[in-house]
C-alpha positions in Angstrom: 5.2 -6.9 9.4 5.4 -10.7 8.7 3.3 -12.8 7.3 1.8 -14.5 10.8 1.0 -10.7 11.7 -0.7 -9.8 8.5 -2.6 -13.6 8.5 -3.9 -12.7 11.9 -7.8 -11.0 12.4 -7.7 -7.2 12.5 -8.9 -7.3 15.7 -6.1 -8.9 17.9 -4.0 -6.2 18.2 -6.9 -4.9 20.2 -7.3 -7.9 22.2 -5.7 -8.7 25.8 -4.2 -12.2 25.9 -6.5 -13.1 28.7 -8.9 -12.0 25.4 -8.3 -14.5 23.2 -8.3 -16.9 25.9 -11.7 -16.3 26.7 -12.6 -16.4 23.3 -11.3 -20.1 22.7 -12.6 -21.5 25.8 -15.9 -20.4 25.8 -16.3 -21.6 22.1 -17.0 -18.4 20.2 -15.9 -17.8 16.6 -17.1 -21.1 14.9 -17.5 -20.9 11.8 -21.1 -21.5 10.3 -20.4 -21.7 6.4 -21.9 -20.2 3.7 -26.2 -20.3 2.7 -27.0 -21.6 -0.4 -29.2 -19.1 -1.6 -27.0 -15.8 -0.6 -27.8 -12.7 -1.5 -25.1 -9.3 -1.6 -26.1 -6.5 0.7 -24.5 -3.3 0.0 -25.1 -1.0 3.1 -24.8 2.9 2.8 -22.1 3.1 0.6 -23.3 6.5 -0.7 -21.2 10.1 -0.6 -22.6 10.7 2.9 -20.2 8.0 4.0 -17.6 8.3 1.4 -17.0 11.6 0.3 -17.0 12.7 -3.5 -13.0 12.0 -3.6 -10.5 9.6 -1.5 -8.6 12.2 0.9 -7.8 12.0 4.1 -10.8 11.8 6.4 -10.1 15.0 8.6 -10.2 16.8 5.4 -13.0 14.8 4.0 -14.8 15.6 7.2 -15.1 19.0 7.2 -17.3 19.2 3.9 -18.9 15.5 4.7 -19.6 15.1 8.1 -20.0 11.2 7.8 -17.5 10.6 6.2 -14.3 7.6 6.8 -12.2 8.7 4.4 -9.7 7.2 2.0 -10.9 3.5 3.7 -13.9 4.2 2.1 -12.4 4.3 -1.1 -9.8 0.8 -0.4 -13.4 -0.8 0.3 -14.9 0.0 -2.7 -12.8 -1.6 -4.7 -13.0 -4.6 -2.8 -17.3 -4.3 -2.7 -16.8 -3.8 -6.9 -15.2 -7.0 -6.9 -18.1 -8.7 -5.1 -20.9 -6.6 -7.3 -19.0 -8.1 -10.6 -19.3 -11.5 -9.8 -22.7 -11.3 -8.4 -23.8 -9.6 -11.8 -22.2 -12.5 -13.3 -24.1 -15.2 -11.3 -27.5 -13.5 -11.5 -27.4 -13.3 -7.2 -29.2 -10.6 -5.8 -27.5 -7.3 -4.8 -29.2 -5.3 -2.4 -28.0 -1.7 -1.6 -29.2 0.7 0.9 -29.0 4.5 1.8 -30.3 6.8 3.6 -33.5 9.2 3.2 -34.5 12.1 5.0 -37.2 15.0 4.6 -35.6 17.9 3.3 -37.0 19.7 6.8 -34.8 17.1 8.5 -37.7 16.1 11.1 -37.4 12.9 10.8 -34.1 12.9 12.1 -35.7 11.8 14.9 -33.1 10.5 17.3 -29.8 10.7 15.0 -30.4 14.9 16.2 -29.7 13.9 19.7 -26.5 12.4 19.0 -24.4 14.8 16.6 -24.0 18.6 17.1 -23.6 18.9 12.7 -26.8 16.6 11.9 -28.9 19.7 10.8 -26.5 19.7 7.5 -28.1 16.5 6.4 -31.0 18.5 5.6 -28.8 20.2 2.5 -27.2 19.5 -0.4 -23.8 18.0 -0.4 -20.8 19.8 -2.1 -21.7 20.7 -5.6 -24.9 20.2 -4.8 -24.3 16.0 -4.4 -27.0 14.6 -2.8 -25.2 12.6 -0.4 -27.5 9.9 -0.1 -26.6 9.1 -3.9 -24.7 5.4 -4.1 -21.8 6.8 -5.3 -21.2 6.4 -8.9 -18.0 3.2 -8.9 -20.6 0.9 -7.8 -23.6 2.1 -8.7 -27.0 0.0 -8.8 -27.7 -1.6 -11.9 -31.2 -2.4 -13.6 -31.8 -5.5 -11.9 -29.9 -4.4 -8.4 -32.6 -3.6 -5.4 -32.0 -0.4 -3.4 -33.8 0.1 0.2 -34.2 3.4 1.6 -33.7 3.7 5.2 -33.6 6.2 8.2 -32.0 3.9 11.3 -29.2 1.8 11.4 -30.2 -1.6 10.5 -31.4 -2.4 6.7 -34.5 -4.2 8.5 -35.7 -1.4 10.7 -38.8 0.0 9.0 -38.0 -1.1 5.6 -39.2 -3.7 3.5 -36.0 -5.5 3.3 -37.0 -9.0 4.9 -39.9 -9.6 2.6 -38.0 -8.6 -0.2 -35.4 -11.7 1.1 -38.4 -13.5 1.2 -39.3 -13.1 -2.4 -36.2 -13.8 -3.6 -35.6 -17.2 -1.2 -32.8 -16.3 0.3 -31.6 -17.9 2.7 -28.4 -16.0 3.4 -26.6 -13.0 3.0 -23.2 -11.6 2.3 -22.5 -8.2 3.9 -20.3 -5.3 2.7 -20.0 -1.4 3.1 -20.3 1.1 6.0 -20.1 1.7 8.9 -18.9 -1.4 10.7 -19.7 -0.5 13.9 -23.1 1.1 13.2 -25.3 0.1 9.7 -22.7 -3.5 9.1 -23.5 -4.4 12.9 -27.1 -3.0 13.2 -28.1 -5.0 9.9 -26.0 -8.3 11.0 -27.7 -8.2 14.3 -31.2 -8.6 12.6 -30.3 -10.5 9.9 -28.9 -13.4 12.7 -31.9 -13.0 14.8 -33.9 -13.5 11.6 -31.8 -16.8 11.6 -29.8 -16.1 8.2 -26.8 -16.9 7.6 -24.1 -14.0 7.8 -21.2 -13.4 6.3 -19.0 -10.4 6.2 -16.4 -9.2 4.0 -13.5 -7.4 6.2 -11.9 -5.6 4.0 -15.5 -4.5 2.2 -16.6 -2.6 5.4 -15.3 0.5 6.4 -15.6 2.7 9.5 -14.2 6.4 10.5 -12.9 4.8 13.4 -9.7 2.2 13.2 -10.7 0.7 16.6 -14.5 0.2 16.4 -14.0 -1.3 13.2 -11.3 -3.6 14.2 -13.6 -4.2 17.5 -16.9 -4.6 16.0 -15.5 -7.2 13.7 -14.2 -9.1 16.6 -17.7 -9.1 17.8 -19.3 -9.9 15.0 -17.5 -13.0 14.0 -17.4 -14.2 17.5 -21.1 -14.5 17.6 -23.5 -13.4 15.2 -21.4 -13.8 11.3 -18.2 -15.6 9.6 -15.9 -12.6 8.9 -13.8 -13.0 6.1 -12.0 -11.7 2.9 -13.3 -10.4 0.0 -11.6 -13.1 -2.3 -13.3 -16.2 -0.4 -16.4 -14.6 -0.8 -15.9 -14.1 -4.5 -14.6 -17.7 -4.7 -17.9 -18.7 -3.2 -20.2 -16.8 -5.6 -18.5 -18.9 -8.4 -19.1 -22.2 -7.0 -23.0 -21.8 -7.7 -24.9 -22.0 -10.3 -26.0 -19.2 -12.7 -29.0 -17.3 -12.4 -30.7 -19.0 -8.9 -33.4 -16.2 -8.3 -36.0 -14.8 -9.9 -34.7 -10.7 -10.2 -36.5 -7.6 -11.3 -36.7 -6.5 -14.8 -35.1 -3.5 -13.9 -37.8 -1.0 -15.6 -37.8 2.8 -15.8 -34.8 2.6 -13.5 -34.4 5.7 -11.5 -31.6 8.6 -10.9 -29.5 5.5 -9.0 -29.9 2.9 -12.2 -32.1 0.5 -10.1 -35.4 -0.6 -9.3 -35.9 1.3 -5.9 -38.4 0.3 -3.5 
């Protein structure tokens, strides 16, 4: 591959040229620039998602249904990059994962979609719960962790007045998956009118082309899509300490205050 393949978006080998024609004519894909107040979102980046080792996902698959794999596992180390310098600048890092009754009911309408969903109701392998942020990245005292049961970290959560207290005005967006939590969570956060940002190479998704495709969405309309390293470049260009975080007491099993 040369270099003017690798530079180019993941997404254009997907694309028809009558695609990217579209694309430049009607305008989409401007890019809107960073917030000045961002905050670090960390969606779902638990064992559900990634699996208690990096293997190949048809083998990871069979003892995590939701898993993606060894991508996970190139993300992470991507999204640790991120978490590090966010730690450094005192900016907020926000994860979320899932929850779910241990009778599985509120499974609600993720049952209608997946013929293996009853297994969320029980333990992982060795007993992991796979809910767990898994332990490369996980929270810290003063991190924030939102529990959720739907795609978006918005949807029935507390996550836009905890935004709110924290006066942000922005957010930068990593984990899994790109095509269902990343997108769900972008969508709201635009229509909330923040500023989006996503790190492509700290998402992840069990499928090649709806992460490649989702992306393509995403940046033409609703969030900059970019790399990890520009993001990181960005954190250090603020100041230190901008928000007011939590104390970070009595943190729980995950090492954060959870909400």
């Amino acid at each position: 591959m040369d270099d003017s393949t690798a530079s180019e978006p993941i997404w254009n080998q997907y694309l028809t040229e009558r695609d990217k024609a579209v694309f430049e004519a009607a305008g989409y894909g401007a890019r809107q620039g960073f917030g000045k107040r961002p905050a670090l979102v960390v969606i779902d980046v638990n064992y559900n998602f990634c699996g208690d080792k990096p293997e190949p996902i048809l083998e990871s698959i069979k003892r995590w249904r939701n898993s993606c794999g060894e991508e996970a596992w190139t993300a992470v180390a991507e999204i640790r990059k991120l978490i590090d310098k966010a730690h450094e600048k005192g900016l907020p890092v926000i994860y979320t994962t899932g929850v779910r009754r241990s009778d599985n009911w509120d499974a609600g309408s993720w049952a209608w979609k997946n013929t293996r969903n009853a297994e969320d109701a029980a333990a992982g392998p060795s007993n992991i719960n796979g809910n767990d942020i898994i332990a490369e990245i996980a929270p810290g005292p003063k991190d924030i962790v939102v529990e959720k049961r739907k795609p978006s970290a918005f949807a029935g959560t507390d996550m836009a007045s905890y935004l709110n207290l924290l006066d942000a005005d922005s957010l930068v967006v990593t984990g899994t998956t790109t095509s269902g939590c990343i997108r769900a969570t972008v969508l709201d956060a635009f229509s909330l009118n923040y500023r989006v940002s996503v790190a492509e190479d700290g998402c992840f998704d069990r499928s090649q082309a709806s992460h490649a495709i989702n992306l393509c969405d995403i940046h033409a309309k609703y969030a900059d899509v970019l790399k990890t390293r520009e993001a990181v470049d960005f954190f250090d260009t603020l100041p230190d300490d901008l928000f007011k975080l939590p104390e970070g007491e009595n943190p729980g099993k995950a090492g954060a205050a959870k909400y």
